[in-house]
N, C-alpha and C positions, 0 to 999 in steps of 0.2 A: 390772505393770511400768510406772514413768515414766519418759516419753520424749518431749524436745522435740524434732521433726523439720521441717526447714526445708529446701525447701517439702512442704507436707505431701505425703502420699501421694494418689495420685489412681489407682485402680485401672484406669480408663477410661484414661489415657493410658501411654503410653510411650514410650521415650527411646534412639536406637539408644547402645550406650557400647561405650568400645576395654575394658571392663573384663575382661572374659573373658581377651583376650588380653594384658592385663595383668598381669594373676592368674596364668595360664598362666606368663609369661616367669618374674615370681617363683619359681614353683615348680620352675621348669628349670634357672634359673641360680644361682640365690642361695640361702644356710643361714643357720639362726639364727644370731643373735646372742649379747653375754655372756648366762650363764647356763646352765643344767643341759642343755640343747639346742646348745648351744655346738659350731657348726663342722658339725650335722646337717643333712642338705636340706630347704630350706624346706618346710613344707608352711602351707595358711592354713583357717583354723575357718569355719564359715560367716559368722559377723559380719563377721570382715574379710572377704570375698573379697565378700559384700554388700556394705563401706562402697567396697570397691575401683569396683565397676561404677557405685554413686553420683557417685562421684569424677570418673570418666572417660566421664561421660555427654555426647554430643555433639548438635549441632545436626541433623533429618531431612535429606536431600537435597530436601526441598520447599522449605525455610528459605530465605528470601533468606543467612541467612550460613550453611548448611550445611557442617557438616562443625568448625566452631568448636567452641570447648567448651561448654557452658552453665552451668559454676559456675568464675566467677576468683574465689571466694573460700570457704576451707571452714574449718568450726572442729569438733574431733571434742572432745567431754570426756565422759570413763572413767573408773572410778574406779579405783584405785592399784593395780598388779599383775594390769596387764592388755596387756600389753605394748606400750602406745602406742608407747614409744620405735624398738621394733624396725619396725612397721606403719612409722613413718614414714618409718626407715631404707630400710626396704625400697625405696617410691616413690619417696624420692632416690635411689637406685642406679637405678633405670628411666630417671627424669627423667633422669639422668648419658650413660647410655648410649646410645653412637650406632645400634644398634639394636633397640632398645626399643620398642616398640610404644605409645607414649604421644603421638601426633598421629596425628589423622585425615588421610591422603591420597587421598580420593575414598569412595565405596562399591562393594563387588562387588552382583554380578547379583544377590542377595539383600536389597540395601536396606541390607549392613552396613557400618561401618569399617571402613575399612581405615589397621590403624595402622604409622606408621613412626615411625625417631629424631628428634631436634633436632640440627639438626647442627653449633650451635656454644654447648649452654648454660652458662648460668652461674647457680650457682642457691646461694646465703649461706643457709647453718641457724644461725639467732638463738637465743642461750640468756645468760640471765642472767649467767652469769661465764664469765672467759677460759679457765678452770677445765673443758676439753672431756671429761670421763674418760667412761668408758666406758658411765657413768650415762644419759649425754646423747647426743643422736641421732647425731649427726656421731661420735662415740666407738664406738655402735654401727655405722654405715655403713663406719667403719675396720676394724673387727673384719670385719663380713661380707664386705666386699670382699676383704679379705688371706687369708679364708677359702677364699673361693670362685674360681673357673677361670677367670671374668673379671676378676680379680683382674688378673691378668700386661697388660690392656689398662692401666693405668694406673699414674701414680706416684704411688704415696701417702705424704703426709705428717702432722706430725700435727697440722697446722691446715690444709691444703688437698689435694686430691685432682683433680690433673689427666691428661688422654688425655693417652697417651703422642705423640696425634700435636697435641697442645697446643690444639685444638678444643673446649673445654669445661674446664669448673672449678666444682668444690666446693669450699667452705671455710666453715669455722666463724668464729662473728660474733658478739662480747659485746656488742652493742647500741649500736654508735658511731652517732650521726646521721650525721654532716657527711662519714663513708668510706663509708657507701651511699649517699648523693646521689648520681645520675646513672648509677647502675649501669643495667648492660640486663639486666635479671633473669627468667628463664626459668621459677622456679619457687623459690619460697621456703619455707621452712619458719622455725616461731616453737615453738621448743621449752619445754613448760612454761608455759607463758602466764598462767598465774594467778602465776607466780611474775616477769614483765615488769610491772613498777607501779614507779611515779615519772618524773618528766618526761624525763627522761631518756632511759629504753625507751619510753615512750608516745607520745616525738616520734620515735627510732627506727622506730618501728612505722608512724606515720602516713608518713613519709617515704618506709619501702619500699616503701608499697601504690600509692604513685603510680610508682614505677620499673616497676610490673607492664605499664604501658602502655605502654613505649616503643616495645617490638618486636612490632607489632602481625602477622607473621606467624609469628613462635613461640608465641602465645597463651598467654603465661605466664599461671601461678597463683600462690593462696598458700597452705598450710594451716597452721591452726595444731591443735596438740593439747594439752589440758589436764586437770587433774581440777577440780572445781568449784570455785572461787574464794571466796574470803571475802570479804561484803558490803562492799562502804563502802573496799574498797581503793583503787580505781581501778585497777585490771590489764587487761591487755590482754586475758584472757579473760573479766573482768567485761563489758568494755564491747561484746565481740564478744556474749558470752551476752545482753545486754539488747538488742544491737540486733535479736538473733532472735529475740528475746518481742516487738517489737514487731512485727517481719514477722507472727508466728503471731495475735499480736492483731488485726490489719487496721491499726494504724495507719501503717506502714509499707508500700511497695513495694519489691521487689527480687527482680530474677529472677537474680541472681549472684549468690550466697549460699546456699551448702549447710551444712547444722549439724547436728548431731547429739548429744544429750544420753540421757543414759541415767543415774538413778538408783533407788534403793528410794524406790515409793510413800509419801505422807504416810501413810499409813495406820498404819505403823509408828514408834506413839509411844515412842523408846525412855525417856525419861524420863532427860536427861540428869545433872540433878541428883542422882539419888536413886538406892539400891541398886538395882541390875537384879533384878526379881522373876522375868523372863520370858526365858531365854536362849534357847530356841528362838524367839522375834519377831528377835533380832540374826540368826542361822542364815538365817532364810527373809529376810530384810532386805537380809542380804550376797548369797545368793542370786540375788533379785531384782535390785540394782543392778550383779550378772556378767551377766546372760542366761544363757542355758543354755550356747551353748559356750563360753562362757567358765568358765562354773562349773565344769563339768565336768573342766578340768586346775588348777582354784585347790586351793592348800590352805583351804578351807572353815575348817577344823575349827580351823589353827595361826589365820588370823585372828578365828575368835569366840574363841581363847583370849586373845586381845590384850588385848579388851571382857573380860574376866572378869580382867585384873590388875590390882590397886587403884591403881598407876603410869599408866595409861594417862590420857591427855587423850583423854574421853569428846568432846568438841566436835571435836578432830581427827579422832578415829577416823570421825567421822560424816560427816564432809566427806572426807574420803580413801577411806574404806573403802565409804560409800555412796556414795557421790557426791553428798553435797546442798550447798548454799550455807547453811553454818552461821555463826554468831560464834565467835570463836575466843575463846577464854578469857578471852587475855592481854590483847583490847581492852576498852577500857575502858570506850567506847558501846556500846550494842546498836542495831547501822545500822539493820534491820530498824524497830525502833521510830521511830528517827530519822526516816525515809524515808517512815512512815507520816504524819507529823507536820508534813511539807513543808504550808503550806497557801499551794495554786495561787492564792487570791482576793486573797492580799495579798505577793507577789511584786513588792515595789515597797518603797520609801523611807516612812517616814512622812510626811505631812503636816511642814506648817513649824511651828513651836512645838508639836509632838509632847513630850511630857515624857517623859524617857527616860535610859537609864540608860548608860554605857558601860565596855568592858574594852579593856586595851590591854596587847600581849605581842609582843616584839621581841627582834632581836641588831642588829646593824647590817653585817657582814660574810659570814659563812658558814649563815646561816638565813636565816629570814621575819621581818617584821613586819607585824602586822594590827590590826585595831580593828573590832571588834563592839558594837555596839548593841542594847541590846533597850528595847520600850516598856513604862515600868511600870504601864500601865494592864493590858494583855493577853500581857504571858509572851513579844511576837514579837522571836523577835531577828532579826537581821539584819544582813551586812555592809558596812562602810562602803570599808573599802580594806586592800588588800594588798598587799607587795613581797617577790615569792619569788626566790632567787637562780637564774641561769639554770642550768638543767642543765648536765654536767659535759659536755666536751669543743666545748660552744659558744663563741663568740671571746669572748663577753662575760664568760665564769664567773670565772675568774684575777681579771678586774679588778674584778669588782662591789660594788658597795656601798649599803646602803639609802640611798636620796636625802632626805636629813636632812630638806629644804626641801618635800618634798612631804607626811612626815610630819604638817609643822607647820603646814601649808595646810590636811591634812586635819580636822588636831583643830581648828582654828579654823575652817575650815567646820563643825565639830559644833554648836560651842557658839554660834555664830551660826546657824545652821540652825533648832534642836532647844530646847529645854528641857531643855538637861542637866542631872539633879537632882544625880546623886552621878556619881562615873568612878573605876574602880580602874586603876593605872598598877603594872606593875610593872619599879620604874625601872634595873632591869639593863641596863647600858648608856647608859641613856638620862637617867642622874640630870641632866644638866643643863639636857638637854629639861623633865624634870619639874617641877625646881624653877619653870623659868621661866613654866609653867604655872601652877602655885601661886600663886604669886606674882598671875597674873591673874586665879584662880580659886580664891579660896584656903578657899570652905567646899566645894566639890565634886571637888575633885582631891585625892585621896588616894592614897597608896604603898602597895602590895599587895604585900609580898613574899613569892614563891613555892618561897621556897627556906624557907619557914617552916613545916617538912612537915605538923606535927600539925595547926596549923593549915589547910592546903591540900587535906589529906586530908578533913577535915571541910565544908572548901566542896565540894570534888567530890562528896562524897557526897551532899549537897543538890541539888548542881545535877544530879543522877543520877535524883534522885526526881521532879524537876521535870519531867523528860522521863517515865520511869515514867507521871507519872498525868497526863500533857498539857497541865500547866500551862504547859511552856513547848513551842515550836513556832517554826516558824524559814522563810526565804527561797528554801531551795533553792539558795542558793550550791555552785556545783561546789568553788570551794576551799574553804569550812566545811567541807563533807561530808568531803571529803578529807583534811583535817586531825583532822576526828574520827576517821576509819576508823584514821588511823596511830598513835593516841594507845593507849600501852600501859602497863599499871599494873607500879610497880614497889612490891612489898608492904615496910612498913616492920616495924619491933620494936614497934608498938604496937598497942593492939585498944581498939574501943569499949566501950560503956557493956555491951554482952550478949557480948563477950568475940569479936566478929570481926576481924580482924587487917585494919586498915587500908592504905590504899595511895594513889600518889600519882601522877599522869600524867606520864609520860616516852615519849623517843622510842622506837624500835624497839633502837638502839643509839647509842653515844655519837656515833659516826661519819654516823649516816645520813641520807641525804640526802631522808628521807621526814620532808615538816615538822606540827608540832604546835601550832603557834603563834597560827589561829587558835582552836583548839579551848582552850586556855588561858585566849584575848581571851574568848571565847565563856563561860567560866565565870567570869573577874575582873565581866563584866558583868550575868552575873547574880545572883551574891554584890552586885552594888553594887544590882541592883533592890532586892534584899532587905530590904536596912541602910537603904534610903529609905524600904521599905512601914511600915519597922521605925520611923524616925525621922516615922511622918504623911503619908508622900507620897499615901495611897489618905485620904480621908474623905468620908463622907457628907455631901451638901449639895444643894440645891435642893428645890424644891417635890415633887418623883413621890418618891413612898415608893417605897425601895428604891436610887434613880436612885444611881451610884457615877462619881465625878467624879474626875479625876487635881487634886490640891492641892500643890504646889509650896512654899508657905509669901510 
């Protein structure tokens, strides 16, 4: 079984925690959730009633701050049908409850917690859409509450849940930044988190972690709960999962941070490409990434029939079903490779008369505009500048617009900077920018239009291979990366030369606010390295046999 656990386990130590009696109230007070247990009394498997005592592990009575919590921040990722939603539920009904045993108030004669309620919290469950059914945490903590006998302590609604004696508040939260600012938040949940990506939820996110401090004697927390995230998104469970590989790596410190991953070991190569030879490797695969009590009430059997129906997205299944961080199909990078290819030693601008190639890909109102660079001597690209529209609900969004004049700084910073051989522009939007370009540049500024598929499909496929075999390599740009991760292939009516149906890079949806704009910039510029290696810009000269110089003309 693989398991990232943060902080590791340490057999020699131990930690007194309110989880027992945590565990305990669940089982007394509260019933499942939607689904075939629906309205039955709680009971909890050993995993959860384990993740419970992790949770609510507190400070010894030796501690200068004893009796505090020691994780304000926990990330749980499970893979799919494992009842996260409900587990989470549950704890916000605790957290909710004014007598709940979820705060330490001293220790008895034993050395233990002693837990009581909050006696005024307030505690927002964040999920992707306004959209709260019953899928989602807050939809379940509805259900069980109206379920169960402490139900009648509160009013429930169907986006907040307050004491009747007005002490406390629940309520469900689509991810607005600027309406959590300033909350006193008791205890948070972030529901789904692999599915919180885009600046929008990820300035949400950063926003509420700081409200966790306000009320320094409620010792609020957060958790989030996810299944494993897909590379290169940028999701709020991506970035939680990476900062606890850096804890477990040593390059990081943090004693506030509980995390817990649980997938099927690498070991189990299922061979996503290709006819499954081996359906007992999926069987013990799924297995492994339940644990045992979890496996033990899964249907087993209906999800390896999943993997055996020719319909199935093999990449999803593996990421849901096992729990690993795979590519999803539909992207049109493979991050993984990408990510590999970051090279840390030239994380920097080229040199000044660096001979270099450029792409450029814009809107000017409701997207991005960017410009990438790569050098045609060695494959590195690298970003020169970007204008992303502010996420939606900030003051700035309604009025934004790309700043035409910084644009135009930037490219004339280029071509004064750099050795610009060849620049693909594609002048959507921007033909008047372009022409004027031309005009000053008029054998290296060239019109690339991207709405010219067959054509477009054929440059992607290039600049695909280019990463493939390492020829090309890149900066480490957080927003290249980002813009790669969202770029998704929409297949056209034609097929190459060996009869594969070609495809062209688009966004997630017409509507979305996840941009692709560098990743575009990113391929216009290296389609332009090409067509310069292509027109002489690479030849041999000087004295050392071999020696390979960038020639300009």
């Amino acid at each position: 079984m693989a398991e990232l656990v943060v902080p590791q386990y340490d057999p020699q130590e131990t930690w007194p925690t309110l989880g027992p009696q945590v565990a305990d109230w669940i089982e007394t007070f509260l019933v499942f959730g939607p689904g075939d247990l629906l309205g039955e009394p709680a009971t909890l498997d050993a995993d959860t009633r384990g993740l419970i005592y992790s949770l609510y592990e507190v400070y010894p009575p030796y501690s200068p701050i004893a009796g505090r919590r020691r994780f304000r921040r926990a990330g749980i990722s499970l893979r799919k049908g494992t009842a996260k939603t409900e587990k989470a539920a549950w704890i916000a009904a605790a957290e909710l409850h004014p007598e709940a045993p979820v705060r330490c108030d001293g220790f008895d004669a034993h050395g233990q917690p002693v837990g009581v309620g909050i006696t005024d919290p307030y505690i927002p469950m964040v999920a992707v859409t306004e959209d709260q059914s019953e899928e989602l945490a807050y939809g379940a903590l509805k259900e069980i509450l109206e379920r169960s006998e402490i139900g009648e302590e509160f009013d429930i609604g169907l986006e907040r849940i307050i004491r009747l004696n007005g002490r406390g508040k629940c309520e469900a939260v689509a991810g607005q930044p600027d309406s959590r600012d300033g909350a006193r938040t008791t205890f948070q949940l972030f529901d789904e988190s692999h599915r919180l990506r885009g600046r929008k939820l990820t300035t949400a996110h950063q926003v509420m972690l700081q409200n966790i401090v306000k009320r320094k004697d409620s010792n609020g927390w957060t958790l989030e709960i996810t299944t494993a995230p897909q590379p290169g998104e940028g999701s709020v469970a991506e970035a939680t999962w990476n900062y606890a590989e850096e804890i477990a790596h040593g390059k990081r410190k943090d004693s506030d941070l509980f995390f817990f991953h649980r997938q099927a070991s690498d070991g189990y190569q299922l061979e996503l490409d290709r006819e499954l030879t081996n359906e007992e490797d999926v069987r013990k695969a799924v297995i492994e990434a339940s644990g045992d009590a979890i496996a033990a009430w899964s249907d087993i059997d209906g999800i390896v029939g999943l993997w055996r129906d020719p319909q199935t997205d093999r990449s999803y299944f593996e990421r849901v079903w096992l729990n690993r961080k795979v590519q999803a199909s539909a992207q049109v990078f493979d991050m993984q490779r990408i990510y590999e290819l970051q090279d840390q030693r030239l994380k920097r601008l080229p040199n000044r008369k660096t001979p270099i190639a450029i792409g450029f890909d814009g809107s000017r109102v409701n997207d991005s505009t960017g410009i990438i660079g790569t050098e045609i001597e060695t494959g590195y690209q690298f970003q020169i500048a970007v204008w992303e529209r502010p996420a939606e609900g900030t003051d700035d969004a309604d009025e934004w617009e790309v700043p035409v004049h910084e644009v135009e700084e930037a490219i004339e910073f280029s071509f004064d900077h750099w050795k610009v051989v060849k620049a693909y522009f594609d002048p959507y939007y921007w033909d008047q920018q372009v022409d004027a370009w031309y005009g000053k540049w008029p054998k290296r500024v060239i019109k690339f239009y991207t709405s010219q598929h067959r054509k477009m499909a054929f440059t992607i496929q290039s600049y695909l291979n280019a990463w493939r075999t390492g020829e090309a390599h890149h900066d480490g740009s957080a927003e290249f990366l980002r813009h790669m991760a969202n770029a998704r292939k929409s297949k056209l009516k034609i097929e190459d030369d060996q009869g594969e149906s070609l495809f062209i890079m688009t966004k997630e949806s017409r509507y979305s606010v996840l941009k692709i704009d560098l990743a575009m910039a990113g391929t216009l510029s290296w389609a332009a390295r090409l067509d310069a290696i292509s027109d002489g810009a690479l030849r041999k000269v000087g004295s050392r046999p071999g020696r390979t110089t960038v020639y300009t003309g």
